[in-house]
VOBA-1610 file (N, C-alpha, C; in pm, whole numbers, padded with zeros to 5 digits, always signed):
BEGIN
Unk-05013+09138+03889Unk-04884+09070+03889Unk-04821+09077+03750Unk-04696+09085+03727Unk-04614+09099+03626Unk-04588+08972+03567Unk-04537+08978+03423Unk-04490+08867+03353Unk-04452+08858+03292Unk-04344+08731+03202Unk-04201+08726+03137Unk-04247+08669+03020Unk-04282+08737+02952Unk-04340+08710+02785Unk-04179+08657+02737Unk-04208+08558+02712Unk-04099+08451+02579Unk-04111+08471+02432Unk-04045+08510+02395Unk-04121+08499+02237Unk-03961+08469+02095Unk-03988+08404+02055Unk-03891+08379+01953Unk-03852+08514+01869Unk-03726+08591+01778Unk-03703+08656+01688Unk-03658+08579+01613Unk-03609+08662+01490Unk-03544+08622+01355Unk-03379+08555+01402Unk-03369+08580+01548Unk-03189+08564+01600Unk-03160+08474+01651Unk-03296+08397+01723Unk-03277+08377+01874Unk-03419+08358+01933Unk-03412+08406+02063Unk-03515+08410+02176Unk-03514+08492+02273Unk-03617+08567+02334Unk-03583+08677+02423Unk-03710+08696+02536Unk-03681+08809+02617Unk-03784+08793+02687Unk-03818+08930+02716Unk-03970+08991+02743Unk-03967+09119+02779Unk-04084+09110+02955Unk-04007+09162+03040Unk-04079+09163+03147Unk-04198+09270+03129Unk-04338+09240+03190Unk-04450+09323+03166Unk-04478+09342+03293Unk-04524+09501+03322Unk-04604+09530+03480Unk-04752+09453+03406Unk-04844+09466+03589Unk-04983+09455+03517Unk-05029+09458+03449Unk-05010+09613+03422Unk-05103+09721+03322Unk-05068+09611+03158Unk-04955+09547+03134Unk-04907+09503+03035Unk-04832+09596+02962Unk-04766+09681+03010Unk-04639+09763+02993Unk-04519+09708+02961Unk-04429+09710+02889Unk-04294+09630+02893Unk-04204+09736+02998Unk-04149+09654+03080Unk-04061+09723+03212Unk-03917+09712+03150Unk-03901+09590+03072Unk-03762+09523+03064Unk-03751+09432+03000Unk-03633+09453+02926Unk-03639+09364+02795Unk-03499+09303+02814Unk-03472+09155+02786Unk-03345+09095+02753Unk-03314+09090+02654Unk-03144+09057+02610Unk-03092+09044+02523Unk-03143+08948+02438Unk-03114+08929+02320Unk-03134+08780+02212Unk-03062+08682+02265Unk-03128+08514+02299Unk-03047+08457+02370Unk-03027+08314+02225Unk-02928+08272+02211Unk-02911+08171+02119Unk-03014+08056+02089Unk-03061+07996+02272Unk-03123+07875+02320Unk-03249+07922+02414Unk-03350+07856+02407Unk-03484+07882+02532Unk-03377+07808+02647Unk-03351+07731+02663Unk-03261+07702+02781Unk-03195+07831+02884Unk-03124+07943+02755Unk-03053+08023+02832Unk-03132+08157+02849Unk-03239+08178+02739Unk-03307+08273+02811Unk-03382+08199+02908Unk-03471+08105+02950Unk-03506+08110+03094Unk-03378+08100+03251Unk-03256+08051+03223Unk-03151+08116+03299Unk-03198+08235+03310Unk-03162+08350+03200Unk-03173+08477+03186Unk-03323+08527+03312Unk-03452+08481+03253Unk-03515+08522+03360Unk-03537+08479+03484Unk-03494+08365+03531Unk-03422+08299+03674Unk-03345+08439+03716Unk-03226+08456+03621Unk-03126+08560+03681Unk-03221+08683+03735Unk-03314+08753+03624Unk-03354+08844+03653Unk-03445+08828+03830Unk-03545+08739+03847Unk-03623+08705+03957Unk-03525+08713+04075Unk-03410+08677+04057Unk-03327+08652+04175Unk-03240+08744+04219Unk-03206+08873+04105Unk-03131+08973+04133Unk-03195+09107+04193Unk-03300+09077+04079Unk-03405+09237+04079Unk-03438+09264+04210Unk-03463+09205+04329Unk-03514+09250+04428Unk-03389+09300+04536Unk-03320+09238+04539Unk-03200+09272+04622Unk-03080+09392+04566Unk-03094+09426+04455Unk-03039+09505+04321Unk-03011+09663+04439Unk-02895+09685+04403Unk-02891+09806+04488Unk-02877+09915+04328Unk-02902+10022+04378Unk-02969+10147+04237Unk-02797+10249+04237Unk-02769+10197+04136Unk-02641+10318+04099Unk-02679+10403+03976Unk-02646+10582+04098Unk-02763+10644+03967Unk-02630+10702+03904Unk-02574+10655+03769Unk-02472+10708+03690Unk-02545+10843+03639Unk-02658+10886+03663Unk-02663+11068+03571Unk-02639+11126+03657Unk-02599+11152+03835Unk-02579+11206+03894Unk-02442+11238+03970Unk-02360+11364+03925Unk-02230+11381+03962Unk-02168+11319+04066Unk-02072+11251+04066Unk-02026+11171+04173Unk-02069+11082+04242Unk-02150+11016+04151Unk-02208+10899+04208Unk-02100+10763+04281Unk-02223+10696+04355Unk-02136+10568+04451Unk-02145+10470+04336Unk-02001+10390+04343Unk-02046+10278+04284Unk-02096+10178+04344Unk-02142+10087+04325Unk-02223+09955+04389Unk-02186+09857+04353Unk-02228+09773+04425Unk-02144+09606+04374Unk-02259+09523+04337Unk-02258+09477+04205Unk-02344+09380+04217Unk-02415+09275+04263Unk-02540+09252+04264Unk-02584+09283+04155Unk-02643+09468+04173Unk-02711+09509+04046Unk-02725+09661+04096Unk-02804+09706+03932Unk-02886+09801+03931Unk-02954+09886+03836Unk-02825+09984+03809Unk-02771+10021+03699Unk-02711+10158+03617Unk-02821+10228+03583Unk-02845+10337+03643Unk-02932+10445+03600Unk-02856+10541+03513Unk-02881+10539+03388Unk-02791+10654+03320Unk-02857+10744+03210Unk-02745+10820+03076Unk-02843+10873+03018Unk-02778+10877+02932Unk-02870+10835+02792Unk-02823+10750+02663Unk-02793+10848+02591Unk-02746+10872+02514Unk-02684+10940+02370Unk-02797+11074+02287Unk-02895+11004+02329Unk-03050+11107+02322Unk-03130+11214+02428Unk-03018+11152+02522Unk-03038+11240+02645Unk-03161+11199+02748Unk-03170+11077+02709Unk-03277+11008+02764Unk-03266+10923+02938Unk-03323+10884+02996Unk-03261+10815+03121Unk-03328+10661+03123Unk-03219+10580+03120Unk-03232+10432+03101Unk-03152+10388+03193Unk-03212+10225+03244Unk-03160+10145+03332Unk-03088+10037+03257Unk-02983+09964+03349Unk-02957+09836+03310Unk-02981+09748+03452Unk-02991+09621+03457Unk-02986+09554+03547Unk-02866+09444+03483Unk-02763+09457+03606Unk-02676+09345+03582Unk-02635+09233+03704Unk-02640+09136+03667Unk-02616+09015+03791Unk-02498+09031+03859Unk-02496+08951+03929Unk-02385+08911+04001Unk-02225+08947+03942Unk-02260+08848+03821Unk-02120+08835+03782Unk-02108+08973+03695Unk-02210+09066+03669Unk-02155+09213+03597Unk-02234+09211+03492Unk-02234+09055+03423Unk-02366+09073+03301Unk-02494+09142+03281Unk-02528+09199+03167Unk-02637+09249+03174Unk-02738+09163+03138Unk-02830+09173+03213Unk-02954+09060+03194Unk-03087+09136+03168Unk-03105+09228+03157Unk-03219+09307+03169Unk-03194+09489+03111Unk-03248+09550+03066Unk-03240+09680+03028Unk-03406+09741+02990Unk-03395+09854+03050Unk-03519+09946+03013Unk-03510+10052+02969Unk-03646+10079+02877Unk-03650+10118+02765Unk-03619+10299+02853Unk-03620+10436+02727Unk-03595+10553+02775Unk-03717+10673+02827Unk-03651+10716+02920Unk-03745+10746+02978Unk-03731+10920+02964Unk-03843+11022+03016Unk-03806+11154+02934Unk-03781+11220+03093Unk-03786+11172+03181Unk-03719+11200+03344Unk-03684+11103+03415Unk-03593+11167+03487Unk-03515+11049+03620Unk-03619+11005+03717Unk-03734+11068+03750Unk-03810+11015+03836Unk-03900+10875+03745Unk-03919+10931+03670Unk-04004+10774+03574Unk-03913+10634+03578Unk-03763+10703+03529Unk-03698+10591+03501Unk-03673+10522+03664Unk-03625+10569+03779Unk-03704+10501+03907Unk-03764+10467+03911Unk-03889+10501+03883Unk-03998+10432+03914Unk-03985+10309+03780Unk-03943+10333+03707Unk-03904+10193+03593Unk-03849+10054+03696Unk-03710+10111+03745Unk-03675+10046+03845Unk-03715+09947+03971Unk-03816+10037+04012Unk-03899+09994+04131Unk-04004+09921+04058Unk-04084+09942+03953Unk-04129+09852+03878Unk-04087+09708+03901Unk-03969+09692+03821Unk-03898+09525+03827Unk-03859+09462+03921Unk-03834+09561+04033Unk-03840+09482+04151Unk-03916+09463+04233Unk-04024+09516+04136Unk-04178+09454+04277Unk-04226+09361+04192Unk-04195+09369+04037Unk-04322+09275+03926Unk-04216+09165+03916Unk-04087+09132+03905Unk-03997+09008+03851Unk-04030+08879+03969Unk-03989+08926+04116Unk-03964+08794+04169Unk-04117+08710+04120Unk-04238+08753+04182Unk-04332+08648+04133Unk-04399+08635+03994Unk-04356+08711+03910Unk-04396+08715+03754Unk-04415+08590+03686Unk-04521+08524+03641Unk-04563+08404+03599Unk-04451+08437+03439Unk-04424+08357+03371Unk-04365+08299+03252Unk-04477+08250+03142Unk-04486+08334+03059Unk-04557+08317+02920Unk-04494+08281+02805Unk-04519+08218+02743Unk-04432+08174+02610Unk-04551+08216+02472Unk-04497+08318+02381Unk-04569+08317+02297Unk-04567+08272+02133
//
């Protein structure tokens, strides 16, 4: 089972979702307050599974309505996700991947490890 490591920075507070293995799947933004990053991973548990996959590296892609994964490909030529809620925010992003099939499977990752992912604070 997966889990939502808490951990304070120099900014803020943040969170990085872990598969089993203890992999980081997904990392949130710096949040001001622990209040709003656990919102933040509420959001994530509640979106990630229902999340429909818009793959932006592929010509003419569908758009999707949130909530939904952006599958795209960063400036390095790399293929990275975002996960954004409901309202469009991004709540979640994963790290780059060196093929489109990994970064799926990145994907499918967070939505099998978020909804029951226990909460760690470190």
């Amino acid at each position: 089972m997966g889990k939502f490591v808490v951990k304070k920075t120099n900014t803020g507070i943040k969170f990085d979702l872990k598969a089993t293995n203890g992999q980081v799947i997904a990392t949130s933004e710096v949040y001001s307050s622990k209040e709003s990053c656990m919102k933040g991973i509420e959001s994530v548990k509640k979106n990630a599974p229902a999340a429909a996959v818009e793959d932006q590296s592929v010509e003419g892609f569908q758009t999707e309505k949130n909530p939904k994964f952006e599958v795209y490909v960063d400036k390095a030529g790399e293929y990275r996700f975002r996960l954004k809620a409901t309202n469009g925010q991004i709540i979640a992003v994963g790290e780059g991947y060196t093929t489109h099939a990994n970064c799926l499977n990145g994907v499918e990752s967070v939505k099998k490890n978020a909804p029951d992912a226990e909460i760690v604070e470190e």
